[in-house]
C-alpha positions as CSV (number, residue, x, y, z in Angstrom):
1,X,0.0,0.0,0.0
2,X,1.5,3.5,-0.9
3,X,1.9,5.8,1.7
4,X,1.6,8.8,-0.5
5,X,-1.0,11.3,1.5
6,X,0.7,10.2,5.4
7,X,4.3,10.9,4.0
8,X,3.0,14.3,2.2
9,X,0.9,15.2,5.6
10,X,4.3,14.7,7.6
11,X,6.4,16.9,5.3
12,X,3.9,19.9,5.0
13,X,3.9,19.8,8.9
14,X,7.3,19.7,9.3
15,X,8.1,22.3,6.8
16,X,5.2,24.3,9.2
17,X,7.0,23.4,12.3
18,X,10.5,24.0,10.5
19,X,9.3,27.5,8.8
20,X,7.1,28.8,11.9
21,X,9.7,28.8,14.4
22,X,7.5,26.7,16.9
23,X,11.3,25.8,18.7
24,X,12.4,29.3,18.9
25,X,11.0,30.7,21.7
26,X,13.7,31.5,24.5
27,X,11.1,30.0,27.5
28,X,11.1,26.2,25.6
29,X,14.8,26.3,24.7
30,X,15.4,24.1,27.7
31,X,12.6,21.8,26.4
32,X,13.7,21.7,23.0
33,X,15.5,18.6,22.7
34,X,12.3,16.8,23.9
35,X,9.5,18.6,22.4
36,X,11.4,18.6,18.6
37,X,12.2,14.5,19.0
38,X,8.6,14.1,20.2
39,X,7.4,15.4,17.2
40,X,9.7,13.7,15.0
41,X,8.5,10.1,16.6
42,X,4.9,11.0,16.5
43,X,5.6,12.0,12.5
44,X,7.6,8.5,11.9
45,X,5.6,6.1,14.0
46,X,2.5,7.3,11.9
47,X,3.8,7.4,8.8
48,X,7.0,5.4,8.6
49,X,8.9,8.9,7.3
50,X,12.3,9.5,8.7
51,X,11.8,13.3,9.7
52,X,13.7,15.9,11.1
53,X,12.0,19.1,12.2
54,X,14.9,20.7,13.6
55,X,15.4,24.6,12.1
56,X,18.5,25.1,13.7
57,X,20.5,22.7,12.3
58,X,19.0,19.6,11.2
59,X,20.7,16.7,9.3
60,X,20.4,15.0,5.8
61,X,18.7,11.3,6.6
62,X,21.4,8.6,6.6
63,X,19.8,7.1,4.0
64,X,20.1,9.8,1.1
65,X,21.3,9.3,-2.1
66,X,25.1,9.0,-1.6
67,X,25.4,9.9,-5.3
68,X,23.0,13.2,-5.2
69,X,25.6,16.1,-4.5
70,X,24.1,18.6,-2.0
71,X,25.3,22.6,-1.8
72,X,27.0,23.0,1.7
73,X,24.7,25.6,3.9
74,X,22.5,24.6,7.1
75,X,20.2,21.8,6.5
76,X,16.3,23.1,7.7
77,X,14.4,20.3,7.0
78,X,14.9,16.9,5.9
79,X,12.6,13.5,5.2
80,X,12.8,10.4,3.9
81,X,10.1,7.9,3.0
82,X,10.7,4.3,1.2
83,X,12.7,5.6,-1.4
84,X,11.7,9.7,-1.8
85,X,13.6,12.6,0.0
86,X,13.2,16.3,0.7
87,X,15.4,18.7,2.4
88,X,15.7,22.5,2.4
89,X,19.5,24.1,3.0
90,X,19.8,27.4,4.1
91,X,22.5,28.8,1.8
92,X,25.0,32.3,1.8
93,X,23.2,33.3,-1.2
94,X,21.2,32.7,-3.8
95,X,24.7,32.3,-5.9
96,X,25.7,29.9,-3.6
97,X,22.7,28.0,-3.8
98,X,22.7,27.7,-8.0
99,X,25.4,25.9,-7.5
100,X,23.5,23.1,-7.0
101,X,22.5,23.0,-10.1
102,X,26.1,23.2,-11.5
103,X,26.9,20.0,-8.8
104,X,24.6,17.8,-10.0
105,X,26.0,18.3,-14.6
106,X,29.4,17.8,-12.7
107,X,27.4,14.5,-11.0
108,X,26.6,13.0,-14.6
109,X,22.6,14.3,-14.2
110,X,21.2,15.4,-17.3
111,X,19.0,18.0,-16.8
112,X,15.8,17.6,-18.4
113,X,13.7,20.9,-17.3
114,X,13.7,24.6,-16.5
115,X,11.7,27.1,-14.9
116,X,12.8,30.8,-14.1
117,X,10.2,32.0,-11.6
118,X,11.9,35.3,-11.4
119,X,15.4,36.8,-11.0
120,X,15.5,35.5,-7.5
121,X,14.4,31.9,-7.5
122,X,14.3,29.6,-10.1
123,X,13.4,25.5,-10.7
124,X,15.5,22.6,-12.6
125,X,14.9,18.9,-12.6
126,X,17.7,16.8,-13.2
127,X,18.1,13.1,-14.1
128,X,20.4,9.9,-13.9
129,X,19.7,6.4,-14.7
130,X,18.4,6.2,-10.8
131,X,16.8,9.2,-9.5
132,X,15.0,12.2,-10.8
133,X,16.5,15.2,-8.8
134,X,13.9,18.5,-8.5
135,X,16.1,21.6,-7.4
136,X,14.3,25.0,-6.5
137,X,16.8,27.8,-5.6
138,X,15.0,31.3,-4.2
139,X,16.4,34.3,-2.4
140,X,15.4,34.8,1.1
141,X,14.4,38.2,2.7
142,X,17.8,38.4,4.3
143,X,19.5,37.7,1.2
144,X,20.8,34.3,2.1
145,X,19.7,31.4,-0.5
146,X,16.9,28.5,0.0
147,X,17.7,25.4,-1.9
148,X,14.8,22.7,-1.7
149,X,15.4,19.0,-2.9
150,X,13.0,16.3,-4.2
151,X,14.3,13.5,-4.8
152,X,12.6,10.5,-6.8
153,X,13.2,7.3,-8.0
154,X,13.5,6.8,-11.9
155,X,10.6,3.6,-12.1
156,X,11.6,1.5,-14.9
């Protein structure tokens, strides 16, 4: 049975938790440790995703593509379920996020699609003869890049 709408529920609510700042709060800093790895078991135990909700810091899952090259920046968000994966990486710039896109030609991906939302954040899918690769790069408010990864298997 696909698990399609759980693992999609658990990655719009840890992108909320991620993006809303729910572990920020000076008063629950001391709690933090607990409250975020609550939430990440309640997330996995109900959908089988491996989650991590933490914004300040989080991690790439073990189990990501060893041969999908990642920019270097602060990992936000990250999931993994059966064989899909997501993260967000909080980049120096928007610059420095693009070359992600730069990583993954070097990689031996062909990219196969391209979308320039504006002059700030733009879209390109990527393939090899194992995974489809979907890279959105935007600006944030600050300045500092956002670089989001999907990452699919190709299904023969």
């Amino acid at each position: 049975m696909r698990r399609t709408v759980p693992a999609i529920t658990a990655l719009s609510l840890g992108l909320a938790l991620t993006l809303s700042g729910c572990f920020a709060n000076p008063l629950d800093q001391l709690t933090e440790g607990l409250v975020e790895g609550g939430v990440e078991q309640i997330i996995e135990d109900q959908t089988g995703v491996d989650v991590d909700v933490d914004g300040t810091g989080a991690s790439l899952p073990d189990s990501w593509p060893a041969d999908v090259p990642t920019v270097g920046g602060t990992v936000q968000f990250s999931a993994a379920t059966a064989d899909i994966y997501t993260a967000a990486i909080e980049t120096p710039s928007v610059a420095a996020g693009e070359a992600a896109y730069t990583d993954l030609l070097d990689a031996g991906f062909t990219q196969v699609a391209e979308f320039q939302v504006s002059d700030d954040a733009s879209s390109r899918t990527f393939e090899n003869s194992t995974w489809t690769v979907n890279v959105v790069v935007a600006a944030n408010a600050d300045g500092t890049g956002q670089v989001q990864y999907t990452i699919t298997p190709i299904t023969q």
